[in-house]
Phi, psi and omega in degrees: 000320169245049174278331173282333172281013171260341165287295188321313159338274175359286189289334167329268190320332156276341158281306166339300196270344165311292207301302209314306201329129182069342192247147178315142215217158153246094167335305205288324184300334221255355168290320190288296185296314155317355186269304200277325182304329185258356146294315218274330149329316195271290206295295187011285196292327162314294195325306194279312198259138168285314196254171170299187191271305166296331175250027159255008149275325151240188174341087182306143174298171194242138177237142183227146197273069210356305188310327160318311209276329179304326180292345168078011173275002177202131188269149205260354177249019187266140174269145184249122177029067155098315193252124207300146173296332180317318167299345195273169175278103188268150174263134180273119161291163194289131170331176221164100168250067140021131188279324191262026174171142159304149172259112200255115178267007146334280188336291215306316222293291174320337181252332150003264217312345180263350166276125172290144176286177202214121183282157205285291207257008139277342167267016181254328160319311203266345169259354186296332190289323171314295185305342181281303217244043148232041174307284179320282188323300185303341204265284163009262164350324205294348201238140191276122193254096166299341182287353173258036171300178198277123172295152190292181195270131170008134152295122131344138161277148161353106157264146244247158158275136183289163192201098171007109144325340173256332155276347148328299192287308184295334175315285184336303192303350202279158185273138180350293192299294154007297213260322167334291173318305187305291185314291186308286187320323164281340162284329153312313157274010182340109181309168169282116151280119188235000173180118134264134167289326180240043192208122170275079203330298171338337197280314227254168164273345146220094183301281224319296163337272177298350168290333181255359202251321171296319159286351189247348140288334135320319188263003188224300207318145169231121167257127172225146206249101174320115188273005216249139177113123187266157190291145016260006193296329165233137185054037156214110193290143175231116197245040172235136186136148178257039193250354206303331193327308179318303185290327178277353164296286186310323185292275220302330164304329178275340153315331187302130181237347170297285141307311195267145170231176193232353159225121202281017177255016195209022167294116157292329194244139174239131169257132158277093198237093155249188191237120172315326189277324193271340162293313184298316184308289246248333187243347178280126170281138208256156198037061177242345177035057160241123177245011217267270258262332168299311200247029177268329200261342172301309196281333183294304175352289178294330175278327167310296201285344174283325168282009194242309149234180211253010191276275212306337173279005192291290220247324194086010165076049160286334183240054148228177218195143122249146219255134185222116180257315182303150209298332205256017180312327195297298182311325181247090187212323190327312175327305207251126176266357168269326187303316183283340155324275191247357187283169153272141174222128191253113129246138166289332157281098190247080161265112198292342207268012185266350194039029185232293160327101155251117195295146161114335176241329211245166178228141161274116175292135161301149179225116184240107181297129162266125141235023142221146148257036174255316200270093163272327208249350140015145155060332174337117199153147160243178167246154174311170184292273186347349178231017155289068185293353197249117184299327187204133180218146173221147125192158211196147164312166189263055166225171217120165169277348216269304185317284156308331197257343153335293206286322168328315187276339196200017148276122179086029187248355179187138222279328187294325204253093163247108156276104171243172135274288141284119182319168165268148181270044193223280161328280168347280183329308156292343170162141201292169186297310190297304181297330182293346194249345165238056211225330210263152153288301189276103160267129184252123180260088141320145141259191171231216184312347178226161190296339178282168184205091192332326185323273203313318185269350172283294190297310154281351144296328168268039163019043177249108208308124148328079206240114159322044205291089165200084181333137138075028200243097163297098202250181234273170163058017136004315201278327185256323182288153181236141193261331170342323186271353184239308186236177187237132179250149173253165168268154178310324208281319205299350199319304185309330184259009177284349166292288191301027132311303197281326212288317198281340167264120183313124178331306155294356174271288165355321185274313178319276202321318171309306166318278183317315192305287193314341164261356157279343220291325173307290186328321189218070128232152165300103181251148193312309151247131190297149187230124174336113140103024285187188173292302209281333189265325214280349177269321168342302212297322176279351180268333165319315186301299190287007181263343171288305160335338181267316213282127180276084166315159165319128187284003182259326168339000000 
């Protein structure tokens, strides 16, 4: 065909100029219509055709992805809509080693051979600035480490395991305790998870366990949310804050159509949803340091709904629940002794010395700083190891038992250790508190008046290890997670020895650890919309556990 458009041109243009001969000509028109012809030439074809013009007379090229062929999903002689790969253009993705399985890089070697080379002084131009400053990180590297493998590619979302439609409907069909009862005993029998795409083994203390356990909370759990209690103290979430957790669980549960059911006789969960921060606002006398009268209006609340409806006293309120984040959640349960007792309670203050926390019943809430709640995810993110120049970095106000003997030890006492208290606007000016926290290897998360701290989840968002200072401090998601892979805890006596503490963990575990932050890293955000393993269900998800936890199996079992 195009050996034929240049006659065809020709003869145009002799006809064209034939017409012309003797007659009055307007230039300007025939420049203004040769212009738009020869735009509408150029763009036209972009626009219209995906491909050039010649392959929609043969065979469009084929693009295959690297990633297919390590996966062993396309083969290098199978033809695609007519045409052999061989012919085709291939694109390489970047490798890809799955953190939960080997790689045979064999593979690779065929689709190599299709990358234009790169000559020894264009990669030296274009990388020397790079190589000064992952020198340290490379030396590391240099030696095969499995545990630094490559973290796997974004996830997708999550996929959900299939599931029967008629064994939907009998799970459905089981009376609450019934299907309670089903779920532990499958769990108890948890298949072996050996490679998840969206579950990171290192994290957890058995993924078989929370994988099978997570999923028959998806196929089975009903939450029903008690309407009774007026705003703002019930059922209007306050999601600004480092108190937000609470309020961003009542948002999105009461949003939830998956979980919440409207008849409460086919509840596994009765949720209590008010908000502790929004109790405090509205009952606390201020410097009256009487927390009594918050939880006297807590215990009338629960004596309303026990005369009102026949669920909590069914039980002693063991299967209902509340989300409490504010410092004094723990306080106001005190009044009513089956609420302090026998409810679940997802809390951020989680003190074992306290006698109110109880591991095993109770879940430790994440305590998360919010400051947009259009924007949750705002600044989430680090910098590579190499570019952590600062071994450990706090600052904070002076309260606590912790706090003052932090700062006694180690402000200004050492360039590696920055310890402040309130940033300084001297400091500051120079880098902000989040850069000093995605700067740092360590961030030390104190406690203050209570054992919990917004820190610890601020430091994996800024994928900065985490070292804990807080006795008797249960920490969140406890149940599934093992924090031992992500973060470092210290005892309170040890405060005087944290450098030689930190100094003493080896540069590869220190990268393991580093690792792992970011891959827990999923586990406690707030998303705008709840996402499969997120914040709002890994908190679901423990208070299900601990409602499993209750359940007696059959002695024939």
């Amino acid at each position: 065909m195009r050996k034929f458009l240049p006659r065809i041109a020709l003869v145009l243009m002799g006809e064209l100029f034939r017409r012309c001969i003797g007659k009055r000509i307007d230039w300007r028109k025939i420049f203004f219509l040769g212009a738009i012809m020869t735009l509408a030439g150029v763009l036209l074809p972009n626009i219209i055709f995906p491909y050039a013009l010649d392959t929609w007379f043969f065979s469009p090229p084929v693009t295959i992805s690297a990633y297919a062929i390590l996966n062993g999903t396309t083969h290098l002689s199978e033809t695609v809509n007519g045409a052999t790969v061989e012919q085709s253009h291939l694109v390489l993705a970047a490798p890809v080693a799955s953190v939960n399985a080997s790689t045979n890089l064999t593979q690779l070697e065929s689709v190599e051979e299709e990358i234009p080379a790169v000559t020894q002084e264009e990669k030296l131009q274009s990388n020397i600035s790079e190589k000064i400053n992952i020198l340290e990180e490379e030396k590391i590297l240099a030696s095969p480490l499995p545990f630094l493998a490559s973290p796997p590619p974004p996830p997708s979302p999550p996929r959900k395991r299939y599931v029967s439609s008629s064994l939907q409907r009998d799970l459905w069909s089981l009376p609450p305790h019934e299907a309670l009862v089903y779920a532990k005993k499958e769990i108890a029998h948890a298949p072996p998870v050996t490679d998840d795409p969206d579950l990171y083994a290192p994290l957890f203390r058995n993924i078989s366990v929370f994988k099978r356990s997570y999923e028959l909370m998806e196929q089975i759990l009903k939450v029903y949310i008690y309407p009774d209690g007026r705003r703002p103290i019930f059922h209007q979430p306050h999601l600004r804050g480092i108190y937000a957790s609470e309020g961003w669980f009542m948002k999105h549960m009461e949003g939830n159509r998956q979980f919440v059911t409207r008849d409460p006789e086919k509840a596994h969960l009765f949720y209590l949803s008010y908000s502790a921060r929004q109790l405090q606002k509205e009952l606390y006398v201020p410097d009256s340091h009487n927390t009594r009268p918050l939880s006297i209006f807590l215990r009338d609340h629960v004596n309303w709904i026990a005369a009102k409806y026949p669920f909590w006293n069914r039980t002693h309120g063991s299967d209902h629940f509340l989300v409490a984040c504010h410092d004094w959640g723990p306080y106001t349960v005190n009044e009513h002794k089956e609420l302090s007792k026998n409810t679940i309670k997802a809390l951020c203050n989680a003190d074992l010395s306290e006698g109110i926390f109880t591991a095993g019943r109770d879940v430790s809430l994440a305590e998360t700083t919010i400051r947009n709640p259009r924007r949750p995810l705002r600044y989430v993110g680090g910098k590579r190891v190499s570019q952590r120049s600062i071994l450990a970095f706090f600052a904070g106000n002076m309260h606590g038992r912790v706090r003052p003997t932090l700062l006694k030890f180690w402000q200004d006492k050492d360039e590696d250790m920055r310890i402040y208290g309130p940033l300084p606007n001297r400091v500051s000016r120079k880098m902000s508190y989040v850069e000093h926290m995605k700067s740092s290897k360590y961030c030390i998360c104190p406690m203050g008046y209570e054992v919990n701290s917004p820190r610890i989840v601020e430091a994996i968002y800024y994928e900065c290890v985490p070292v804990i200072i807080a006795d008797n401090f249960v920490p969140p998601l406890n149940e599934v997670l093992d924090w031992s892979a992500f973060s470092v805890v210290v005892a309170e006596k040890d405060i005087p020895k944290l450098k030689e503490i930190l100094l003493a963990i080896p540069m590869r575990k220190y990268m393991r650890m580093q690792t792992n932050v970011k891959m827990v890293q999923k586990h406690f955000l707030w998303n705008p919309r709840p996402l499969r393993y997120d914040l709002f269900h890994m908190i679901l998800h423990s208070i299900w556990f601990s409602r499993l936890n209750q359940i007696s199996l059959p002695s024939a079992y």
